[in-house]
N, C-alpha and C positions, 0 to 999 in steps of 0.2 A: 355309853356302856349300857347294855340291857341289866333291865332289875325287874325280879320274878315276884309278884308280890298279890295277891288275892285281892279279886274285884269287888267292887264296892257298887251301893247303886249310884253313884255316880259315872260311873262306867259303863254303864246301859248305854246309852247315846254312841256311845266309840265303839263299844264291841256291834253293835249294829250296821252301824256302816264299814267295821273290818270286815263284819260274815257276807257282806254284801258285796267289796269289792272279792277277797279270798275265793268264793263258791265261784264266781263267774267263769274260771275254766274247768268246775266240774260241768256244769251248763253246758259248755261249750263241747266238754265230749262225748254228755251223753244226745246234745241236739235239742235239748229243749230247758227253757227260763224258770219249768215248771219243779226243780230241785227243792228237797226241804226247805232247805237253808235260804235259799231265795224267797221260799213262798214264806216265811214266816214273819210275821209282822213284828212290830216292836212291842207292842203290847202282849206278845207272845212270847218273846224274847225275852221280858221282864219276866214271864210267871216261869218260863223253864230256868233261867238263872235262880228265881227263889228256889226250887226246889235242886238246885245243886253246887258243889263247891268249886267256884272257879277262879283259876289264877289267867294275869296278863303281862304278857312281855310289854315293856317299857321302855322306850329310849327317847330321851330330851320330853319327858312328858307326853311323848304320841304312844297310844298301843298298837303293836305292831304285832300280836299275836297272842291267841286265848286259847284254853283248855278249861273244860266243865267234867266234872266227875260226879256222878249221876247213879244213888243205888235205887231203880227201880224196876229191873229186869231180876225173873229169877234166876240164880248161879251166883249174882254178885254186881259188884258196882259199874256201871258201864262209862268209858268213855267219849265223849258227845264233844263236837264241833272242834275238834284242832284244825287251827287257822291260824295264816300266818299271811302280813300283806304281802300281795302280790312283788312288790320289790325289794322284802326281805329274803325272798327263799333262799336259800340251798345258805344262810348263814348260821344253819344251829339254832336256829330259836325250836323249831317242832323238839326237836331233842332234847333242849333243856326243860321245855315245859311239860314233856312227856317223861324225864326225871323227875323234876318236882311232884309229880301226881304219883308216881310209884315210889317216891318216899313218902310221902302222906299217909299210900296205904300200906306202906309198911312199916310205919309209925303209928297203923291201927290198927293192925293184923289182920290187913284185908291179903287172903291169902292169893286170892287172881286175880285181874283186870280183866274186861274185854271190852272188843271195840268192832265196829262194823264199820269197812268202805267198802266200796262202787269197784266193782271188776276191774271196768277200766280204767282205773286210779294207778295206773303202772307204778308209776313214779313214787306216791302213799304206799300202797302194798309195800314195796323193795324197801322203803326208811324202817317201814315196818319189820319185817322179815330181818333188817338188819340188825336190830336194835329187841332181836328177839320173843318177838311175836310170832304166833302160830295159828294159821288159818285152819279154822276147826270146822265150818260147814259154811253153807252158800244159803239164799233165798231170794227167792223175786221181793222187787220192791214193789207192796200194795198199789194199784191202778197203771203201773209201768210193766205191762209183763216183758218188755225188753232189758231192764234192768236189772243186772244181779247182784245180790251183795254179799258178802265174805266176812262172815264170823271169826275176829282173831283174839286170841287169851295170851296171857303170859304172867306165868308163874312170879309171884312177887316174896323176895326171901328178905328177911329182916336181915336188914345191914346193922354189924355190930362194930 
């Protein structure tokens, strides 16, 4: 049974190597090893976890998928690295931990969310799009002028 429960720094080590197995088929379609998520070292990994609040799906003690909720863009709090390991997909974890993070903020009156992925994240977009998200603008990613990325918001309404 999955249990959604906020990371700890003990969980530095495991989320490192989910971002690490998860990212490899963004790598894979944009062609190159050079993706944030992969370049980012664990000493790095430590200091963006400090500065944001993240939960981890949980089964039999392995994490199997993480969300960080991150206010350091201006508009509001942004969502950073939803991952999930490669042989959980398509079971609802992205969705559950993507609930959790919009009850959070709207159990702080964080009125939006927003989140950025990878054009061709077909498959992210469409979870996205499903589940109510709305692609509000695009931009290259810095030194990849091949890469586009898609700005998505979604209205967060306090659940009474």
């Amino acid at each position: 049974m999955i249990e959604i429960r906020q990371a700890t720094a003990s969980d530095h080590g495991a989320i490192f190597t989910l971002q690490r197995a998860a990212f490899v088929d963004e790598a894979r379609i944009y062609g190159t090893p050079f993706v944030p998520a992969l370049d980012e070292t664990l000493t790095e990994l430590i200091h963006r976890l400090g500065n944001s609040t993240t939960w981890v799906a949980e089964d039999d003690r392995r994490i199997v998928g993480a969300i960080s909720l991150r206010s350091y863009r201006p508009g509001g709090p942004d969502i950073e690295r939803l991952m999930v390991a490669p042989d959980r997909r398509g079971s609802g974890i992205a969705t559950v931990l993507l609930n959790e993070v919009e009850t959070h903020a709207a159990d702080n009156d964080v009125p939006q969310l927003q989140l950025i992925v990878g054009d061709l994240a077909h498959n992210n977009r469409a979870i996205y799009k499903h589940l109510g998200w709305v692609e509000q603008s695009s931009h290259r990613l810095e030194g990849f002028d091949d890469v586009l990325l898609r700005t998505m918001t979604k209205q967060i309404v306090k659940k009474t």
